[in-house]
C-alpha positions as CSV (number, residue, x, y, z in Angstrom):
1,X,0.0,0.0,0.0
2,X,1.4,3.0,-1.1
3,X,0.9,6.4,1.4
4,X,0.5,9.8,-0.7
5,X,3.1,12.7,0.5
6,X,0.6,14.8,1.4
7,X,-0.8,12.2,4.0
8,X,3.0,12.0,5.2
9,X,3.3,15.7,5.2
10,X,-0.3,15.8,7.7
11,X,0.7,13.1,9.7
12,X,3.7,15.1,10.6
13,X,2.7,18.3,11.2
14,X,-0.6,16.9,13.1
15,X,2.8,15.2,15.4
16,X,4.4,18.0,15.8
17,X,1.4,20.8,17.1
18,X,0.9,17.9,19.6
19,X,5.0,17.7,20.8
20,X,4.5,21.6,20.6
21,X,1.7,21.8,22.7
22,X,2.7,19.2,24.9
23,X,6.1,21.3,25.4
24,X,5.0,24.7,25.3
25,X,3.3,25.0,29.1
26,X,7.0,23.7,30.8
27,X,8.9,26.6,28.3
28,X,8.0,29.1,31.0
29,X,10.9,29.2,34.2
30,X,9.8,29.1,37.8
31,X,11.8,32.5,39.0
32,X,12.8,31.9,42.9
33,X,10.0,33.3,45.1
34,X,7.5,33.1,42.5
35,X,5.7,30.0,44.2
36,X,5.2,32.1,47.3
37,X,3.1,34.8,44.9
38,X,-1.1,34.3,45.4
39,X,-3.5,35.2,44.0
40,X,-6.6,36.6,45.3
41,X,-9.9,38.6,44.8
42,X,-10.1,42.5,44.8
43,X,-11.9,42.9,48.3
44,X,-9.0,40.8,49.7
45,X,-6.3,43.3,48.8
46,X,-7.7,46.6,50.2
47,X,-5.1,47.3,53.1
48,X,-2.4,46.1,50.9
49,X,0.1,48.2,49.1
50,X,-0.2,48.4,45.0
51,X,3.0,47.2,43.6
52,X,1.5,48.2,40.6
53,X,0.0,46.4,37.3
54,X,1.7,43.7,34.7
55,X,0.5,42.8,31.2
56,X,1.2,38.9,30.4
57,X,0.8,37.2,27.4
58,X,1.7,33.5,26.1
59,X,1.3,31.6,23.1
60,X,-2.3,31.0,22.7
61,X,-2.2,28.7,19.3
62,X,0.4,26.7,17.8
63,X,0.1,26.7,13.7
64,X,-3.8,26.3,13.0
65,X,-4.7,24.5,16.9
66,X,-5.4,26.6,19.9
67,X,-4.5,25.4,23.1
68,X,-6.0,24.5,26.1
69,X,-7.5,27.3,27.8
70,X,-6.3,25.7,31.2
71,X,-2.7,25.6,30.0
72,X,-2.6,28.9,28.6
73,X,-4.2,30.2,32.2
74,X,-1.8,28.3,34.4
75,X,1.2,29.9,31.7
76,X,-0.5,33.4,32.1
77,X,-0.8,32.8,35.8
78,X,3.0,31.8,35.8
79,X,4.7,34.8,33.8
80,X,2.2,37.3,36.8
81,X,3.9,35.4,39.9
82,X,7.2,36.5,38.1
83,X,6.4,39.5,37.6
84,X,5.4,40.0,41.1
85,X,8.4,38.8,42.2
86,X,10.5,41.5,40.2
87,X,8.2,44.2,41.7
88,X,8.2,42.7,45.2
89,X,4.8,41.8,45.7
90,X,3.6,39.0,47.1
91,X,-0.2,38.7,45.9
92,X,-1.7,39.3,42.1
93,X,-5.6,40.2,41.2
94,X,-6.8,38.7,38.1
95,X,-7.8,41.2,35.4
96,X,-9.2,41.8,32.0
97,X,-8.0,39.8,29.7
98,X,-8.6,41.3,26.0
99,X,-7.2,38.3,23.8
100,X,-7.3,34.4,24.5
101,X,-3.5,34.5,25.9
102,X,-3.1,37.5,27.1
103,X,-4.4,39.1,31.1
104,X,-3.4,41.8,33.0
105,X,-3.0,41.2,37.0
106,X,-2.6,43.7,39.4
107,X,0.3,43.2,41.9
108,X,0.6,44.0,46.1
109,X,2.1,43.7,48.6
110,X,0.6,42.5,51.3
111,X,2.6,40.5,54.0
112,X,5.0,42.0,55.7
């Protein structure tokens, strides 16, 4: 049985959007402190200082597949904690997020 190249050519790509996927979620470091970072709501913040706001944004779609919303949340979620970390904050607010793959947080400090 004889397999067409362009069936070869699919098969491949279709293999390598899954490796891709698959690798894209453990491409984003773990900066030292960062797993200390939390995240909470916006009444939970109020006697906390404002370390300011941070725009994060991660590769939402590999070729013509779009990834998991839960992987591209956790990434999102990731890049904020080490952003809060370079600012010194300790705790992020989840904000708007305009485009699948990209959110802005808002950053404080709020443990002594």
């Amino acid at each position: 049985m004889k397999i067409s190249t362009g069936l070869k050519v699919t098969a491949v790509l279709v293999t390598l959007i899954a490796v891709l996927s698959g690798c894209a979620s453990s491409l984003i470091g773990v900066r030292e402190g960062a797993e200390r970072v939390s995240l909470a709501d916006a009444k939970q913040v109020t006697a906390c200082q404002s370390k300011g706001k941070t725009i994060v944004s991660v590769l939402a779609r590999i070729g013509l597949s779009e990834r998991d919303a839960e992987d591209v949340e956790a990434n999102l979620y990731q890049l904020a904690r080490n952003n809060a970390v370079d600012a010194g904050a300790d705790t992020l607010v989840k904000g708007e997020s305009t485009a699948f793959g990209k959110r802005t947080f808002e950053m404080f400090k709020c443990r002594p």
